[in-house]
NUPADO-450576 format. One line per 10 residues: their letters; for each residue x, y, z of N, C-alpha, C. Coordinates in Angstrom, 1 decimal. Layout:
N
A) X:Y:Z:X:Y:Z:X:Y:Z ~ ...
//
This chain:
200
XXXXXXXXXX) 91.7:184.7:25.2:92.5:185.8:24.6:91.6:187.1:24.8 ~ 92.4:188.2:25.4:91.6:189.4:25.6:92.6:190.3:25.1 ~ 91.4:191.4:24.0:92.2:192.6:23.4:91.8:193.6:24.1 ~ 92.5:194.6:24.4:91.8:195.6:25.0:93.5:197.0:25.3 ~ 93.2:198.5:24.9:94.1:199.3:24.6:95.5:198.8:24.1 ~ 95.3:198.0:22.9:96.3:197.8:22.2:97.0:196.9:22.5 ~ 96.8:195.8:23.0:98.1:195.2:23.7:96.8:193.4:24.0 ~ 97.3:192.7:23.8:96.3:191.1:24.1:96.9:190.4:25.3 ~ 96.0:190.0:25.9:96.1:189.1:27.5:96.0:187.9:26.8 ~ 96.8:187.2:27.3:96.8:185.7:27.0:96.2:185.2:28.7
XXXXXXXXXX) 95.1:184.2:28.8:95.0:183.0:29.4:95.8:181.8:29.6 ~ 96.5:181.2:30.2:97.0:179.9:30.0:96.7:179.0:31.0 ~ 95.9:177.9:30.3:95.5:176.9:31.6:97.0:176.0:31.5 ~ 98.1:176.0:32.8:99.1:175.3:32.9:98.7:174.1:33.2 ~ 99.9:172.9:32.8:99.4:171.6:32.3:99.4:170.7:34.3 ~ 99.0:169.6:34.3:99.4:169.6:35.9:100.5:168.9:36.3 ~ 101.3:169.0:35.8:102.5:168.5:36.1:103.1:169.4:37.1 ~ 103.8:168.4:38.0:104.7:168.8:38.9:106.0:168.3:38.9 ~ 106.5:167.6:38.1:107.8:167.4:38.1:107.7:166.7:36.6 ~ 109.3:167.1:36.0:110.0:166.8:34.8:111.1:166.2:34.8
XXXXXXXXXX) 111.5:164.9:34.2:112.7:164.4:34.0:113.0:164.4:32.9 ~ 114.1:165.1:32.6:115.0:164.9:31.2:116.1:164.6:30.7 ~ 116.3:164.0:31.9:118.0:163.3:31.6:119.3:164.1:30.6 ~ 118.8:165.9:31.1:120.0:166.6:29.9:120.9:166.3:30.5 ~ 121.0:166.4:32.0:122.6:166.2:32.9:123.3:164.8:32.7 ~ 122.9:164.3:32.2:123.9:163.0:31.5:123.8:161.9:32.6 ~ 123.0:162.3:34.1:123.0:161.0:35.2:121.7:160.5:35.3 ~ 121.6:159.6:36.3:120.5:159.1:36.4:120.0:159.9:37.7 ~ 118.9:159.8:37.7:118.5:161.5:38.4:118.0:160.6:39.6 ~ 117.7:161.2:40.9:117.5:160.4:42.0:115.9:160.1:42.4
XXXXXXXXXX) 114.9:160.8:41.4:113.6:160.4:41.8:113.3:159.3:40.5 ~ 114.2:158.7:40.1:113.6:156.8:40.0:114.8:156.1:40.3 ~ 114.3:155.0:40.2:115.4:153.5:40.7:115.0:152.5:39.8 ~ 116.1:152.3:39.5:116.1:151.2:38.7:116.0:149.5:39.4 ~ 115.6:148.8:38.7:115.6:147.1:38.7:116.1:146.3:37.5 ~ 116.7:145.6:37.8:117.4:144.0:37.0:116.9:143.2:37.1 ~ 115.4:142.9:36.9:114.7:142.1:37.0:115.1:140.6:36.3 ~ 115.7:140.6:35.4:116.4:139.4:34.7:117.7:139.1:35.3 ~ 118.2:139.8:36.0:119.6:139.4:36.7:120.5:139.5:35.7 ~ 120.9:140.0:34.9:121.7:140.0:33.6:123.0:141.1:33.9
XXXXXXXXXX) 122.6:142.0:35.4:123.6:142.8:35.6:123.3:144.3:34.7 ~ 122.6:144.5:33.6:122.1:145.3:32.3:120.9:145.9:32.7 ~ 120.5:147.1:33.6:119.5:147.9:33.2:119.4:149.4:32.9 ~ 118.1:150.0:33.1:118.4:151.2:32.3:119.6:152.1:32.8 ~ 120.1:153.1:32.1:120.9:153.9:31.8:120.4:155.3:31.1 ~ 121.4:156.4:31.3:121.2:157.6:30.6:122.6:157.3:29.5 ~ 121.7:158.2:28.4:122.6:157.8:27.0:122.6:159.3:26.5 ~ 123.7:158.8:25.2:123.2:160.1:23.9:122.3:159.7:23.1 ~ 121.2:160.9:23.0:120.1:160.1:22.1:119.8:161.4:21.0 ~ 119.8:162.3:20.3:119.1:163.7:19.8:118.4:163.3:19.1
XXXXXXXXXX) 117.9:162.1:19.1:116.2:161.9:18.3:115.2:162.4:18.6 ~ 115.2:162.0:20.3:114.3:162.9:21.0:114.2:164.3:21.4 ~ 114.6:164.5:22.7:114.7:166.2:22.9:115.9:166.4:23.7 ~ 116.2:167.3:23.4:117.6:167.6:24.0:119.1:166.4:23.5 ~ 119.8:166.1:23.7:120.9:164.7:24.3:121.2:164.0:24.5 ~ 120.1:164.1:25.3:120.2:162.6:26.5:118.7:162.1:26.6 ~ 118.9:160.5:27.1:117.7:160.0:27.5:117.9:158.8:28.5 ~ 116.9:158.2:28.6:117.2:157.0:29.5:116.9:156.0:28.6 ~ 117.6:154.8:28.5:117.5:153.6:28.1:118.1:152.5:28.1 ~ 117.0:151.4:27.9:117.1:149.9:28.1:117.6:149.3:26.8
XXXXXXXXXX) 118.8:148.3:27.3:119.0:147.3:26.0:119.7:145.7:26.8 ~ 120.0:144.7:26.4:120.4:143.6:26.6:121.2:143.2:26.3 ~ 121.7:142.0:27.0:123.1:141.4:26.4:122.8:140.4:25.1 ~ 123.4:140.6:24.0:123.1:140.2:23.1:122.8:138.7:23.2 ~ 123.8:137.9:23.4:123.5:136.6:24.2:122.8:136.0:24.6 ~ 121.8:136.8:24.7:120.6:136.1:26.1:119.5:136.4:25.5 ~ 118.2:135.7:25.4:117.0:135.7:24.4:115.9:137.0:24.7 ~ 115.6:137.1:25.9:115.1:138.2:26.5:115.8:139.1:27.4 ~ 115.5:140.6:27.7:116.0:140.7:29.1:114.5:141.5:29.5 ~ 114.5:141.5:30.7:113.3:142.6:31.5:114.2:143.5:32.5
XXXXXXXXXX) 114.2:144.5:31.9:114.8:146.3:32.7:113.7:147.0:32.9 ~ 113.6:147.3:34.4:112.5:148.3:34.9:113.0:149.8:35.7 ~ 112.1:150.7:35.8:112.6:151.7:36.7:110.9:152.1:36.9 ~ 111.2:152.6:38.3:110.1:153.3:39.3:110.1:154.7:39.5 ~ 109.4:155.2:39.7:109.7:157.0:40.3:108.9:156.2:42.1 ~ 109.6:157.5:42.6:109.4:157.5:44.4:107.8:157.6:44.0 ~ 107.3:157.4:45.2:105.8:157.8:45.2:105.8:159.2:44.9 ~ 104.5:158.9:44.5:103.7:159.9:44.1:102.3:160.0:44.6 ~ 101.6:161.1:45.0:100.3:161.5:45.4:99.7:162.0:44.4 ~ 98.5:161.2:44.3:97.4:161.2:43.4:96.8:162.0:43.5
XXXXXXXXXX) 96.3:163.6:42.6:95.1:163.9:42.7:94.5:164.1:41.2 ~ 92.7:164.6:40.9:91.9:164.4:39.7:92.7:165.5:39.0 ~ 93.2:164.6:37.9:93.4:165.0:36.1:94.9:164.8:36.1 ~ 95.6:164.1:37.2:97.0:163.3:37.2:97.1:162.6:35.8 ~ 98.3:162.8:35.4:98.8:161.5:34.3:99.9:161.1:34.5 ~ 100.1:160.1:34.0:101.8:160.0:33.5:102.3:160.0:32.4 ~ 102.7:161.3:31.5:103.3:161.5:30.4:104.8:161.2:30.1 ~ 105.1:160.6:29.6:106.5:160.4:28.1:106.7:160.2:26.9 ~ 107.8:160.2:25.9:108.0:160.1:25.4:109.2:159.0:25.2 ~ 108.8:157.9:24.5:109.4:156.6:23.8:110.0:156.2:22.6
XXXXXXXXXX) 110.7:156.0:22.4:111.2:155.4:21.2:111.9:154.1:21.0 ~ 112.2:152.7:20.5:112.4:151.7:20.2:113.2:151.8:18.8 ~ 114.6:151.1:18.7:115.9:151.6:17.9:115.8:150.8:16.7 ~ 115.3:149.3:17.1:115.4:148.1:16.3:113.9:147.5:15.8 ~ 114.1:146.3:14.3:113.3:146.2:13.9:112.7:144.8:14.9 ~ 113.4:144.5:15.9:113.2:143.7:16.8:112.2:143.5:18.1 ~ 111.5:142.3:18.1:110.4:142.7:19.2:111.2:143.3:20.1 ~ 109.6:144.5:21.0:110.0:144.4:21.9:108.8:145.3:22.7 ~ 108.5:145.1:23.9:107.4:145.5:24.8:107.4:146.3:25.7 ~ 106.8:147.2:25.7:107.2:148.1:26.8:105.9:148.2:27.2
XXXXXXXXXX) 106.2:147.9:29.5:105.5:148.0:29.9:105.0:149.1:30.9 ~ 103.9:149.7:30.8:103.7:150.5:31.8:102.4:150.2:32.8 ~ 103.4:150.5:33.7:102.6:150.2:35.6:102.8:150.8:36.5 ~ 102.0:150.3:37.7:101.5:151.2:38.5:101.6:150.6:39.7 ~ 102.4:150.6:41.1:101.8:150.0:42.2:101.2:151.0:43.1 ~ 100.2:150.6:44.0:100.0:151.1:45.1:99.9:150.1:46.2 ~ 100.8:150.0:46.6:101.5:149.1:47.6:102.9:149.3:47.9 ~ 103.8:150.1:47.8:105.1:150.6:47.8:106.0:149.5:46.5 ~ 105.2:148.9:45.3:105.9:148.5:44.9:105.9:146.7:45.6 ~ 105.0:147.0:46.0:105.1:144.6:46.6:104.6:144.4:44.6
XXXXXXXXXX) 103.4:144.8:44.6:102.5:144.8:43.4:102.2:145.5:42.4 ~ 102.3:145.1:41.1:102.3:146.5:40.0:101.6:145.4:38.8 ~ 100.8:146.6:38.9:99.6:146.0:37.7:99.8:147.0:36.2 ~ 99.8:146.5:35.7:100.1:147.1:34.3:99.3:147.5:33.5 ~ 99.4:148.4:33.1:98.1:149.8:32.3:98.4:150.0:31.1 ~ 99.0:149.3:30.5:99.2:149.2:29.3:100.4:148.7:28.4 ~ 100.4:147.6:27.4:101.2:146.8:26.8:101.8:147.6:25.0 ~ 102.4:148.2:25.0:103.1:148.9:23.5:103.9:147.6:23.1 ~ 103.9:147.2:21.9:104.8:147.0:20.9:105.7:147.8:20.5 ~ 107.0:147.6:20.5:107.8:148.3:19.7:107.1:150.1:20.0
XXXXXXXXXX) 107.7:150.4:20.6:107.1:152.0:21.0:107.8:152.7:20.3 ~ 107.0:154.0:19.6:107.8:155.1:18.9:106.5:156.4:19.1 ~ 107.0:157.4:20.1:106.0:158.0:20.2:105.5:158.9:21.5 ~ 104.4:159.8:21.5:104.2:160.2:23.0:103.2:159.6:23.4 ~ 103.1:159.7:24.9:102.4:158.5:25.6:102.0:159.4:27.2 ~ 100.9:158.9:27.2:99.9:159.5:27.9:98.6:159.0:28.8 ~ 98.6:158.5:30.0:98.4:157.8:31.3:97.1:158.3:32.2 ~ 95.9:158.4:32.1:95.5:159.1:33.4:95.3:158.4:34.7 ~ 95.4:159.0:35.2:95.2:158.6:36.8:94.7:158.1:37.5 ~ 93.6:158.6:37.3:92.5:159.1:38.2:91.4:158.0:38.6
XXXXXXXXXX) 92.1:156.7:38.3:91.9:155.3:39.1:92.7:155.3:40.4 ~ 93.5:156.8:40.8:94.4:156.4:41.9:94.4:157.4:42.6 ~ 93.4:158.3:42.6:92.9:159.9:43.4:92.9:159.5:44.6 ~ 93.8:160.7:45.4:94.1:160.0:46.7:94.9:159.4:47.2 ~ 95.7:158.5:46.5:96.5:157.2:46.9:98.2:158.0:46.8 ~ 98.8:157.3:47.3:100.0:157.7:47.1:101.1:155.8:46.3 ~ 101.6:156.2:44.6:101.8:155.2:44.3:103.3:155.6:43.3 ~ 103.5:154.4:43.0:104.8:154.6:42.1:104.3:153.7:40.6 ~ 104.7:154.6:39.6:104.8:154.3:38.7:105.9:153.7:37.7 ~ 106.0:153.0:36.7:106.8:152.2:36.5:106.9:151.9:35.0
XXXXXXXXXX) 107.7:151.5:34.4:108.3:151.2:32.5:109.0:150.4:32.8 ~ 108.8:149.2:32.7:109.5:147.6:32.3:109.6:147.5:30.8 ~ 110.7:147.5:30.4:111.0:147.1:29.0:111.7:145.5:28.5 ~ 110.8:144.7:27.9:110.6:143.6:27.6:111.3:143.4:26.5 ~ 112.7:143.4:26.2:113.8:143.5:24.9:114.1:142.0:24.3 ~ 113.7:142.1:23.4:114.2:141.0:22.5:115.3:140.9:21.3 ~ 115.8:142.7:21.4:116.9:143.1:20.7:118.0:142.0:20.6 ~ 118.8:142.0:19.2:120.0:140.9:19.0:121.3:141.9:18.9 ~ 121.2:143.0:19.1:122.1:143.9:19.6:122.0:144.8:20.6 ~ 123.8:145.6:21.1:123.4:146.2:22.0:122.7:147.7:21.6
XXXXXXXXXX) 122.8:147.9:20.3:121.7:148.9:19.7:120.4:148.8:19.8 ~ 119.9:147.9:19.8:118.8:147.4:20.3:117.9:147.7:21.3 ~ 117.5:149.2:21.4:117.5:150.0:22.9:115.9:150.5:22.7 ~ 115.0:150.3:24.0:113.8:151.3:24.5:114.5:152.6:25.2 ~ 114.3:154.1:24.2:114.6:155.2:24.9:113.2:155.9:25.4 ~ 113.6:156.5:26.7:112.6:157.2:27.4:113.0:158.4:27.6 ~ 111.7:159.7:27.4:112.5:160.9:27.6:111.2:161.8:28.0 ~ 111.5:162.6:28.9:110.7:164.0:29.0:109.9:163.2:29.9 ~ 109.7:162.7:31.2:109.0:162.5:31.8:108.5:163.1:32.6 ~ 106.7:163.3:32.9:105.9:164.7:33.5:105.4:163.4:34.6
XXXXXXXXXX) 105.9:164.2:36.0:105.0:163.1:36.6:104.1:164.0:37.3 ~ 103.3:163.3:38.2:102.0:164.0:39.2:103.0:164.4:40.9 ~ 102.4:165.1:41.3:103.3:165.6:42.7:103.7:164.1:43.5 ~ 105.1:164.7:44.3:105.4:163.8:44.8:104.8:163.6:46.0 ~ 104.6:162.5:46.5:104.5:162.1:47.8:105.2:162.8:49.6 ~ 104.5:163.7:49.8:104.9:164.5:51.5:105.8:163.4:52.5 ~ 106.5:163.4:52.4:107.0:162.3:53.5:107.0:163.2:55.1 ~ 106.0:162.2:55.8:106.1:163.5:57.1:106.5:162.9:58.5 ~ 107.5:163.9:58.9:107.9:163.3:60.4:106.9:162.7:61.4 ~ 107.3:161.6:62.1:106.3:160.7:62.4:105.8:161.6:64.0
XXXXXXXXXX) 106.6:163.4:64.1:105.9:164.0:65.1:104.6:164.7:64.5 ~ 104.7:164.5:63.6:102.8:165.4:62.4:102.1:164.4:62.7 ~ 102.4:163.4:62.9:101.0:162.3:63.6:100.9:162.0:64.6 ~ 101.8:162.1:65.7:102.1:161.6:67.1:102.6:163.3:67.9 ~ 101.8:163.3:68.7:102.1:164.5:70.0:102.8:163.7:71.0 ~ 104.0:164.0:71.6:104.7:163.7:72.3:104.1:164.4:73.8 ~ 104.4:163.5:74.5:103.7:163.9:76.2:105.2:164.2:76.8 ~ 105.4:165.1:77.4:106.5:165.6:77.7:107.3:165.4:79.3 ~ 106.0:164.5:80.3:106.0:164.2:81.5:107.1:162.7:80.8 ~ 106.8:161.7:79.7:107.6:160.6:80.3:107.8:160.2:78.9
XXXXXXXXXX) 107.3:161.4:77.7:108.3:161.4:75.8:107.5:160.6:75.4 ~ 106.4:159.9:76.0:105.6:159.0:74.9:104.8:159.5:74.1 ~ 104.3:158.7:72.7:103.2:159.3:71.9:101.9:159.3:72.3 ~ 101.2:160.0:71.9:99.5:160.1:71.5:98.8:160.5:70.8 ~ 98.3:159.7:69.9:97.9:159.5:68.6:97.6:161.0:68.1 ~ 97.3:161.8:67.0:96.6:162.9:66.3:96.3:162.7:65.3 ~ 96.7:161.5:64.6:95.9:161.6:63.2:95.7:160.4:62.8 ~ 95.8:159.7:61.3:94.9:158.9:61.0:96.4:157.6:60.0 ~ 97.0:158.5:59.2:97.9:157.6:58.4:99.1:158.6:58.2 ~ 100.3:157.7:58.2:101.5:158.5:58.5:102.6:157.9:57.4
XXXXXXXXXX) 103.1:158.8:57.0:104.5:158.1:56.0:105.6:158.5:56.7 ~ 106.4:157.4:57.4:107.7:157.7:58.2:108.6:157.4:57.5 ~ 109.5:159.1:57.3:110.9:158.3:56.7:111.9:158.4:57.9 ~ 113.0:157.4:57.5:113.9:157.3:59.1:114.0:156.1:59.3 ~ 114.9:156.2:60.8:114.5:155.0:61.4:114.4:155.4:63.2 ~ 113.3:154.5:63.1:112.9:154.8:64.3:112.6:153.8:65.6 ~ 112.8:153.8:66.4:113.3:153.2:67.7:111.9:153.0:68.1 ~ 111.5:151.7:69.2:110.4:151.9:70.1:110.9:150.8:71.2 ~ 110.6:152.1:72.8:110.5:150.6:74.0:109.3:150.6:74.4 ~ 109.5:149.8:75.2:108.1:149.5:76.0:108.2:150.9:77.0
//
């Protein structure tokens, strides 16, 4: 804070977030994907929630019927760099177990190791990274419901993630020779999105 002819400068160190999900628009927004990892047909969803912030939120619940369910969702990759987190906010409806998992793969998702086990979550929640500087990975909230109703819900809200992952045309790594269209290497690792053709 600086005073100076009347008037004060504010400093503000901005937080490092590059992207926010808040599920005000009432859909499920296209940088995560969901899983039905229990086959039940039942996973997350955007709801009305004003407990949290705003409306809306995302959340998991089960068919009452069934003893457990496991509901997951992923964000696209993400590129890692130092003082990354993964921040949200949680809440759990029922006096009913229930687990919420948060993970991490770096493997597109074959593998997801888990960073932390909540009971019954009510709360903000807070991730660092920087076991993954560098990497490009997707993070992830498996909700482990033991709810005996469909009230019985893990809400998620306000999610801050780290920058997304550059998806780059597979001509940023490969120089095309123009005598006969074939490639020649320029760089070192490439993320192709597409689909792409090869002859001999």
């Amino acid at each position: 804070l600086f005073t100076a002819g009347g008037k004060s400068i504010y400093m503000i160190n901005t937080d490092f977030t590059h992207d926010m999900i808040s599920f005000e628009d009432g859909s499920w927004p296209n940088e995560l994907m969901t899983m039905d990892d229990d086959g039940d047909s039942i996973t997350w969803q955007v709801g009305y929630n004003d407990d949290m912030h705003g409306n809306y939120a995302a959340y998991s619940m089960k068919e009452p019927s069934t003893p457990i369910a496991e509901n997951m969702f992923a964000t696209s990759l993400r590129h890692i760099q130092a003082g990354d987190k993964f921040i949200f906010d949680a809440e759990y409806t029922s006096g009913d177990p229930d687990f919420m998992l948060v993970m991490v793969s770096d493997d597109f998702g074959n593998d997801w190791n888990i960073i932390d086990t909540v009971g019954s979550p009510s709360g903000h929640y807070e991730y660092d990274l920087d076991d993954y500087v560098g990497k490009n990975i997707m993070l992830g909230i498996m909700d482990v419901n033991y709810g005996n109703s469909e009230g019985d819900r893990l809400y998620v809200d306000r999610l801050l993630l780290p920058a997304a992952t550059a998806i780059m045309p597979i001509a940023s790594a490969r120089a095309i020779t123009a005598a006969d269209s074939s490639y020649t290497h320029v760089g070192d690792t490439v993320l192709v999105s597409g689909v792409i053709t090869v002859s001999d």
